[in-house]
C-alpha positions as CSV (number, residue, x, y, z in Angstrom):
1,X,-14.7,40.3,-60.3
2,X,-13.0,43.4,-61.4
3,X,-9.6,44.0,-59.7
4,X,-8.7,47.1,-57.2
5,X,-6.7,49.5,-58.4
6,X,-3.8,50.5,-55.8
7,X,-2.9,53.5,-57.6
8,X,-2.9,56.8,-56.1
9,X,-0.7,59.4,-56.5
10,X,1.8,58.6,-59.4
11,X,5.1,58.1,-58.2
12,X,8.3,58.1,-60.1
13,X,8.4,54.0,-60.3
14,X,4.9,54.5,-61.5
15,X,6.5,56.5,-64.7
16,X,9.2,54.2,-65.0
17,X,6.4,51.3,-65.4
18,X,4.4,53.9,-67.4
19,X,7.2,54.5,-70.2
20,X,8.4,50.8,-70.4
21,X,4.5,50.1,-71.6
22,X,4.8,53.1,-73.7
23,X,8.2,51.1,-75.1
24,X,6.5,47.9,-75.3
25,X,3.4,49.0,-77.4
26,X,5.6,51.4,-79.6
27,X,7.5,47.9,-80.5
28,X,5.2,46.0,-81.0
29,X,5.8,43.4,-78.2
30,X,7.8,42.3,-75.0
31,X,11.1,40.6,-77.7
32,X,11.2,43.9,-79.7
33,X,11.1,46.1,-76.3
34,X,14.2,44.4,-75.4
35,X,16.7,46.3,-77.7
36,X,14.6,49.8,-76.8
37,X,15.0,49.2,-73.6
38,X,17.8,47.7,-72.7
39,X,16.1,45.0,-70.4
40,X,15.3,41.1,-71.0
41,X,12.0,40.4,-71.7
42,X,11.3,38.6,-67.9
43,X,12.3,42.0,-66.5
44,X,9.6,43.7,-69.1
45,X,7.2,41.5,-68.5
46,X,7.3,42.1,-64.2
47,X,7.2,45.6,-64.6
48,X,3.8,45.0,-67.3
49,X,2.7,42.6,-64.5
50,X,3.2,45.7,-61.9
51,X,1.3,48.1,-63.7
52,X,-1.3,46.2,-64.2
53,X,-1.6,45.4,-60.5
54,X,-1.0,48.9,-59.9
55,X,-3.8,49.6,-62.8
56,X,-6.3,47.1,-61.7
57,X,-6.7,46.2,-65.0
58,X,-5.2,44.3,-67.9
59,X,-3.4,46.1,-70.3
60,X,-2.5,43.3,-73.4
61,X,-2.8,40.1,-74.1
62,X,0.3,38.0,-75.0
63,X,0.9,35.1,-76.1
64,X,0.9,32.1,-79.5
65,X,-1.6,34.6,-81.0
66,X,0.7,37.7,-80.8
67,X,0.7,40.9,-78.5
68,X,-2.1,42.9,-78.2
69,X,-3.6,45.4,-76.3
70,X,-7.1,45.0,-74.2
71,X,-9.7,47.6,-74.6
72,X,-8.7,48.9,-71.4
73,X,-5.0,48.8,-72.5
74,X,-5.5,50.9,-75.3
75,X,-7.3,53.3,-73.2
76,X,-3.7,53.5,-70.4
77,X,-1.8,54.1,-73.3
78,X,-3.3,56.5,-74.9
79,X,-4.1,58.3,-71.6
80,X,0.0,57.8,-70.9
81,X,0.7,59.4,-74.1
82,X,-0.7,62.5,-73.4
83,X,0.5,63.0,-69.7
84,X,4.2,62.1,-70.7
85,X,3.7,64.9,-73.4
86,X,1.9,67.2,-71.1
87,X,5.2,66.7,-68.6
88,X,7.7,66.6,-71.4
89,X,5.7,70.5,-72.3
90,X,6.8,71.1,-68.6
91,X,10.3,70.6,-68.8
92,X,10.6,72.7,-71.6
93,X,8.6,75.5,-70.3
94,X,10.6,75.3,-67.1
95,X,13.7,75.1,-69.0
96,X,12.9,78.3,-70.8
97,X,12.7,80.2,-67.6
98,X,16.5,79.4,-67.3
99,X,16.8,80.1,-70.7
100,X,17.8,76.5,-71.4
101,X,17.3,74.3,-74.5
102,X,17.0,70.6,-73.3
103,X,15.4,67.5,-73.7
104,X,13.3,65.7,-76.7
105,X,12.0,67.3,-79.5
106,X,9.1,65.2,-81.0
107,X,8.5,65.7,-85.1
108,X,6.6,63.5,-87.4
109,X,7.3,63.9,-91.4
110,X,4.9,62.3,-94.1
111,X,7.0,59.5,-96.1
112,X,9.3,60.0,-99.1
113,X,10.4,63.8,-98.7
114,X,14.4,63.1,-98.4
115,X,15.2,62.7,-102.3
116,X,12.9,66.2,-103.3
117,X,15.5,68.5,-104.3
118,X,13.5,71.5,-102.8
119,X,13.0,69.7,-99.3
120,X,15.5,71.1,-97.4
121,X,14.5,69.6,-94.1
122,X,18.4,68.2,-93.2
123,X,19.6,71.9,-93.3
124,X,17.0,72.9,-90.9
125,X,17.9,70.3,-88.4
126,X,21.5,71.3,-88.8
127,X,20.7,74.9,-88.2
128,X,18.7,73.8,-84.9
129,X,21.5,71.3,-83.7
130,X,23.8,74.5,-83.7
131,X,21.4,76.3,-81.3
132,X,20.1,73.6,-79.2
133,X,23.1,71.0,-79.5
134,X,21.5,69.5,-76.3
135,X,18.1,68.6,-77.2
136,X,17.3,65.0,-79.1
137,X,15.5,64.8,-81.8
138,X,13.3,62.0,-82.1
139,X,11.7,62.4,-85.6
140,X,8.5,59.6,-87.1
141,X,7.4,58.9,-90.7
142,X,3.6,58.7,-90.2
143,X,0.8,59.2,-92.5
144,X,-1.5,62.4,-92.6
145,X,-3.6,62.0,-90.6
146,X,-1.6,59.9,-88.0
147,X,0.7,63.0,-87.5
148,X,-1.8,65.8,-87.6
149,X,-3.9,63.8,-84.8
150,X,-0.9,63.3,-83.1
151,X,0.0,67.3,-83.3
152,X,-3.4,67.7,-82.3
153,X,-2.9,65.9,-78.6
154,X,0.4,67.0,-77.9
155,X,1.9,63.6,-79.0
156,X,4.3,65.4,-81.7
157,X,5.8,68.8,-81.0
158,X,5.6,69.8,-85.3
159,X,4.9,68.3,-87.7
160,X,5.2,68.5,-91.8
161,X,2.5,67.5,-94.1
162,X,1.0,67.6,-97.3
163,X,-1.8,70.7,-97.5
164,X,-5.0,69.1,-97.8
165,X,-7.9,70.5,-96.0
166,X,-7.3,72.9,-93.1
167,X,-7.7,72.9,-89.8
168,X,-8.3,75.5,-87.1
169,X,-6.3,73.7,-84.4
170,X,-3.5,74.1,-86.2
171,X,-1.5,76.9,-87.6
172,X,0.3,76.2,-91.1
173,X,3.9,77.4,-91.8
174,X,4.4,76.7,-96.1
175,X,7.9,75.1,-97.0
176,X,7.9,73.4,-100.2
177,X,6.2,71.9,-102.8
178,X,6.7,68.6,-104.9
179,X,5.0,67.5,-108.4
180,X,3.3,63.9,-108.5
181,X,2.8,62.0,-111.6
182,X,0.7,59.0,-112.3
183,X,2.8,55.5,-113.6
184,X,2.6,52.6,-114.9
185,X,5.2,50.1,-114.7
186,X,7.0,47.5,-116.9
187,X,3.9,44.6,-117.3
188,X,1.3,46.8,-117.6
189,X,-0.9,47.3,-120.7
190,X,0.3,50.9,-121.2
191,X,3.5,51.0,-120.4
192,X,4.5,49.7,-124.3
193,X,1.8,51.4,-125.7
194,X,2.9,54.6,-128.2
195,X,2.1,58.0,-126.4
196,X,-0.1,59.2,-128.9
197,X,-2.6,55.6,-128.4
198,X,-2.8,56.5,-124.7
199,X,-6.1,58.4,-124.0
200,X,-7.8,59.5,-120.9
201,X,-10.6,56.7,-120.9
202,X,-8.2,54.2,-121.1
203,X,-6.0,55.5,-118.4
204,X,-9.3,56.4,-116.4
205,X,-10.3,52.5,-117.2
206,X,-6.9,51.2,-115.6
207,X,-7.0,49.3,-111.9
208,X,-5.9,52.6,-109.8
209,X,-4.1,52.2,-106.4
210,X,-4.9,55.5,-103.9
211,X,-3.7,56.8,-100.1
212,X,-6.6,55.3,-97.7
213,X,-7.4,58.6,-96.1
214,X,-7.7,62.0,-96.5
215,X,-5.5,63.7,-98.9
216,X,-4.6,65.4,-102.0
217,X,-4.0,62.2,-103.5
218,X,-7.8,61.2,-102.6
219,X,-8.7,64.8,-104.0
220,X,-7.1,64.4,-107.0
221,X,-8.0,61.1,-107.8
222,X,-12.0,62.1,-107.5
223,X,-11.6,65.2,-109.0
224,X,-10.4,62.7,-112.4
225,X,-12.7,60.4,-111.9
226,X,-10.6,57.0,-111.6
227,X,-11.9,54.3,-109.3
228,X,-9.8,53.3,-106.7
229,X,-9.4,49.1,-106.7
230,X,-6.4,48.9,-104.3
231,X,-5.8,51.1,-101.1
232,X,-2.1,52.3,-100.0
233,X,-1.0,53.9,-96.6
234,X,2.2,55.4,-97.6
235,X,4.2,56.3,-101.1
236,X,6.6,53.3,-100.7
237,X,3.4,50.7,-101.0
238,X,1.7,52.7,-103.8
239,X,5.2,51.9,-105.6
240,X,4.9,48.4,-104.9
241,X,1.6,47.6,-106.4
242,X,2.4,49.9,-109.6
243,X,5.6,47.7,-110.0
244,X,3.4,44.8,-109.8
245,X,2.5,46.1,-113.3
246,X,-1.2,45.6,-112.8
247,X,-2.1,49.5,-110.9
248,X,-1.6,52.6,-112.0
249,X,-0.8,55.1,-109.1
250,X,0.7,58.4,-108.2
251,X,4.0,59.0,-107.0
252,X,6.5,61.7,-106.2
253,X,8.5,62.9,-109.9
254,X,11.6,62.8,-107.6
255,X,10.9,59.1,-106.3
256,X,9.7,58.2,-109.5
257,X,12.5,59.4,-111.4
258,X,14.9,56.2,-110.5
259,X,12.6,53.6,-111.6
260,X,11.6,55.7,-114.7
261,X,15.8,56.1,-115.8
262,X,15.5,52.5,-115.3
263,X,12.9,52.4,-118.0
264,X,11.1,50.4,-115.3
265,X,8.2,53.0,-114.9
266,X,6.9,55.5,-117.3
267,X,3.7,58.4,-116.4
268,X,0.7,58.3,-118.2
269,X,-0.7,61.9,-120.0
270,X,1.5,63.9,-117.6
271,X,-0.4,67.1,-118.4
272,X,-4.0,65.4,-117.5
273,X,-2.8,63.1,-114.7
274,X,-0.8,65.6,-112.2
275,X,-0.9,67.9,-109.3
276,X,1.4,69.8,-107.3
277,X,1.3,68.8,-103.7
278,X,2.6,71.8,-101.6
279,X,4.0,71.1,-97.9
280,X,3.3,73.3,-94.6
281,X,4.7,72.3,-90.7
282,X,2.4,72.3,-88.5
283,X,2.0,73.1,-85.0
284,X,-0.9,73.3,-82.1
285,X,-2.5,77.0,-82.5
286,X,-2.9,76.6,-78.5
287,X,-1.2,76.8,-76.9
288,X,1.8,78.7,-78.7
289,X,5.3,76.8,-79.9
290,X,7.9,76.4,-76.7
291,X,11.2,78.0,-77.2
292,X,12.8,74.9,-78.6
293,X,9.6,73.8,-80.9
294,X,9.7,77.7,-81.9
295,X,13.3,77.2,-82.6
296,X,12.7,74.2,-85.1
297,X,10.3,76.0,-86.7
298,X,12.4,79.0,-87.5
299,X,14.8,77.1,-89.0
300,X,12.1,75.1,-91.3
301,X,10.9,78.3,-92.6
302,X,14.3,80.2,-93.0
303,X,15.7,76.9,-95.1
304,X,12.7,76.7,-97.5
305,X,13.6,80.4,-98.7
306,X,11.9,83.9,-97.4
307,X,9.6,83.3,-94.7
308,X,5.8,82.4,-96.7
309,X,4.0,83.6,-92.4
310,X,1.8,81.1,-91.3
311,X,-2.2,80.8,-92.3
């Protein structure tokens, strides 16, 4: 028989329960919640037990087999996700009536931008610490489509991305640009082979590793025809399997570039197998940037040279 919910009104200890699930499923668990939250795991677990009762539900299952969240739990959290943004929107437009800049700024960033020379993302976040030294950034590394959903619902205040296909719920602010290659590594039945032996059927015969979803990657990789026979969900596991010197896969020139001076790596027909993915931040088109989100974005544009507008 299906338990009553006792929740009414949501009270303050209703948010504290609210954000120490939010904890617990961002961690993957009661023992990794500990260090987030500062609270032993018995403590975790009664307030988990109190929302639930408050809930009448269950939210997750723990126990030999792992944590995990119920049907119903998934459902809680990602209703909580979107009410603790909606409130955290609150505070900031509330703040901007007093002309303050306070409280969390929520970005997400697509994985392995820090060593491309011409992302200059550090100097924008120094630029915004100097005019909102009192807000705290709280910054992801998700994959595409994980941080344009997440845009999308309010989740993450901006967000910066490769340019793939567009959408209208977004607007697009251009920053910077970086040129991907495809390797071969050390083991592999082209990496000793002399340049001029190296044709496109062979390379378009080679076991190919490609991003799982949506992408220039993905568009690339049909637009030369090559088969994917592994799947990656970010740059550092594409590296992985093309060090395993049995994939061929795209990466970064500016990641690349270590494991190449290494003599580790080499690309394959660099003028066939290329593309230049260009980067954009993103933010909701509705409704419009906060002061502080506006703020961020500012910065973003005026580090990545003249400002490009948005599209």
């Amino acid at each position: 028989m299906p338990r009553k919910a006792l929740l009414g009104n949501i009270s303050d200890s209703d948010l504290r329960l609210l954000r120490v699930f939010r904890a617990v499923v961002a961690c993957g668990g009661f023992a990794s919640a500990e260090l987030e939250l500062n609270i032993n795991r018995s403590t975790i677990s009664r307030h988990i037990k109190d929302l639930e009762t408050r809930l009448g539900v269950t939210l997750c299952r723990r126990g030999r087999g792992g944590f995990a969240l119920t049907r119903e739990g998934e459902q809680v959290y990602a209703s909580a996700l979107k009410m603790m943004a909606a409130m955290e929107e609150f505070q900031h437009e509330v703040d901007d009536l007093h002309q303050q800049l306070t409280g969390t700024l929520v970005t997400a960033i697509f994985d392995k931008t820090a060593t491309n020379p011409d992302c200059r993302i550090y100097r924008a976040f120094a630029a915004f610490d100097d005019l909102a030294p009192e807000v705290r950034p709280e910054i992801h590394v998700e994959p595409i489509n994980a941080i344009e959903r997440g845009v999308m619902e309010g989740r993450f205040h901006l967000g910066i991305i490769p340019d793939h296909r567009p959408s209208s719920s977004v607007d697009y602010y251009p920053l910077f640009a970086e040129q991907m290659y495809l390797y071969c590594a050390a083991g592999h039945p082209l990496f000793d082979m002399a340049p001029g032996r190296v044709s496109t059927d062979r390379v378009r015969a080679c076991r190919y590793v490609g991003i799982g979803y949506h992408s220039p990657n993905m568009e690339v990789s049909r637009r030369l025809e090559q088969q994917r026979h592994a799947t990656a969900y970010d740059q550092e596991a594409v590296a992985h399997l093309v060090l395993s010197g049995r994939y061929v896969g795209y990466l970064p020139e500016h990641y690349a570039e270590g494991f190449v001076a290494r003599e580790v790596m080499r690309p394959l027909l660099p003028h066939t197998f290329q593309y230049l993915c260009r980067f954009s931040a993103i933010v909701r088109h509705s409704p419009p940037p906060n002061r502080i989100v506006q703020t961020l974005l500012d910065a973003l544009v005026a580090a990545h040279g003249p400002s490009p507008g948005s599209r």
